[in-house]
C-alpha positions in Angstrom: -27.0 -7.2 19.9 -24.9 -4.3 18.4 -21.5 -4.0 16.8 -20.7 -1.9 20.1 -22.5 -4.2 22.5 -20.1 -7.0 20.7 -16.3 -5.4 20.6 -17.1 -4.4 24.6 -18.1 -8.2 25.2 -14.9 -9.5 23.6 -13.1 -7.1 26.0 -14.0 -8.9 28.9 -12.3 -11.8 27.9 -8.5 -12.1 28.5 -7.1 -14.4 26.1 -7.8 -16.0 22.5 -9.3 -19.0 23.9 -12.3 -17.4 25.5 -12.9 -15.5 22.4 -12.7 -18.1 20.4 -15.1 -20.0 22.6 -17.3 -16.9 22.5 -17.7 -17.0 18.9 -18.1 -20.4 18.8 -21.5 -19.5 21.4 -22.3 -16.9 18.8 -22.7 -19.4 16.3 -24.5 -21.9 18.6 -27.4 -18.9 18.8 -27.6 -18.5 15.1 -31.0 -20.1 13.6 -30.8 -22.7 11.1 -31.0 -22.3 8.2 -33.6 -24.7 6.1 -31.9 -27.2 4.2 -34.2 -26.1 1.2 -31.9 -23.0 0.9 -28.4 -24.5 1.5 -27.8 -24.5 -2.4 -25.1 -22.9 -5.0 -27.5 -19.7 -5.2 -26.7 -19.0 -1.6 -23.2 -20.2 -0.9 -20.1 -18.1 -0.7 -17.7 -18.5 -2.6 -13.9 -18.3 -1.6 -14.9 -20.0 2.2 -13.2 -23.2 3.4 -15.8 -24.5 4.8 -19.5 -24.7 2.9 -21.3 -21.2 3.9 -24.7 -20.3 3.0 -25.8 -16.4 3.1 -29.5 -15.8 2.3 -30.4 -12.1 2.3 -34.1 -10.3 2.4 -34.6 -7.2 1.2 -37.0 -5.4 3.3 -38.4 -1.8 2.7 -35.5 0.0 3.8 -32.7 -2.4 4.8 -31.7 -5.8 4.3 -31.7 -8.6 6.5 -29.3 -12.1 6.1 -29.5 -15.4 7.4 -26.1 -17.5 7.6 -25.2 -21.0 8.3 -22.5 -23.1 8.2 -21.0 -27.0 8.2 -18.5 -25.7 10.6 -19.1 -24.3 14.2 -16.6 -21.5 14.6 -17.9 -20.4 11.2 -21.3 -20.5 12.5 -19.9 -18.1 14.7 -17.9 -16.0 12.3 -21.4 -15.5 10.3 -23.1 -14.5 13.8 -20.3 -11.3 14.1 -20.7 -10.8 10.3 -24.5 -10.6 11.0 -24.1 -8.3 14.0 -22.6 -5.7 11.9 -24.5 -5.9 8.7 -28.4 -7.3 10.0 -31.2 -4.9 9.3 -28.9 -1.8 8.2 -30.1 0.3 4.8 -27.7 -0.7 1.8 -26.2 2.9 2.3 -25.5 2.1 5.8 -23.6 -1.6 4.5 -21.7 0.3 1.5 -19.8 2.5 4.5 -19.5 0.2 7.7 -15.6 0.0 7.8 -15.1 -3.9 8.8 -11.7 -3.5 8.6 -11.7 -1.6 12.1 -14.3 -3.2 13.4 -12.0 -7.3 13.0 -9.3 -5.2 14.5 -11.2 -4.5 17.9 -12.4 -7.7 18.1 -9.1 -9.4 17.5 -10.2 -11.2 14.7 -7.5 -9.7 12.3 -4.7 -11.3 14.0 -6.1 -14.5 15.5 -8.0 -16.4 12.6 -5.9 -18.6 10.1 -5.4 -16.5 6.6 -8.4 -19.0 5.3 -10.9 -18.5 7.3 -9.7 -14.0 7.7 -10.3 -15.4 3.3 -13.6 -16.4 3.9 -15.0 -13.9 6.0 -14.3 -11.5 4.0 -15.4 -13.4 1.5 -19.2 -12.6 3.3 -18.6 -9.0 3.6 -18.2 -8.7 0.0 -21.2 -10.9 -0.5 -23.3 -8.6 1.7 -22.1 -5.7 0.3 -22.6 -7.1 -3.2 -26.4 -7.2 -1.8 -26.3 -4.1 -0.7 -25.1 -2.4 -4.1 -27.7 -4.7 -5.8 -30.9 -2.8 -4.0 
């Protein structure tokens, strides 16, 4: 799916709920993640709820694998994924998320912590992505 593939399925949906519920189906599609790599290495720091973001570094772009103990943040990591999955670290360093939370309605409609945490990933990924 693409970023613009996502903001125009949130548009069909007329309130928060079915959103929410949305991104809770996001993060039902998401693949586990192997226990073996749910460990301090990979977990973010600055999430409420335990968060686990593995990336691999392939020729020209990186690729990141996300899980969570909580199922809206399982679906939180999906979006986050949908932006940044498969993009060259260039490509990461400039993606404005910012504008991208605002279309989706995410800016106003998640509690300050979690709005905390997922930006919390961003800055992980793009941590990565200044690392290559």
């Amino acid at each position: 799916m693409t970023v613009e593939e996502l903001v125009e399925n949130f548009s069909f949906f007329e309130n928060w709920e079915e959103k929410y519920q949305y991104v809770i189906d996001l993060g039902r599609q998401l693949e586990p993640l192997p226990e073996e790599l749910k460990t301090e290495i990979w977990k973010i720091k600055g999430c409420q709820s335990q968060v686990w973001l593995v990336p691999e570094f392939k020729q020209n772009s990186l690729h990141f694998r996300g899980d969570s103990d909580a199922i809206l943040v399982k679906g939180i990591i999906a979006i986050v994924l949908i932006i940044f999955n498969d993009k060259s670290a260039e490509e990461i360093k400039t993606i404005d998320v910012s504008e991208i939370f605002a279309k989706l309605g995410l800016e106003e409609n998640l509690t300050p912590s979690r709005r905390n945490g997922m930006m919390s990933m961003v800055a992980k990924i793009k941590e990565y992505a200044g690392a290559k």
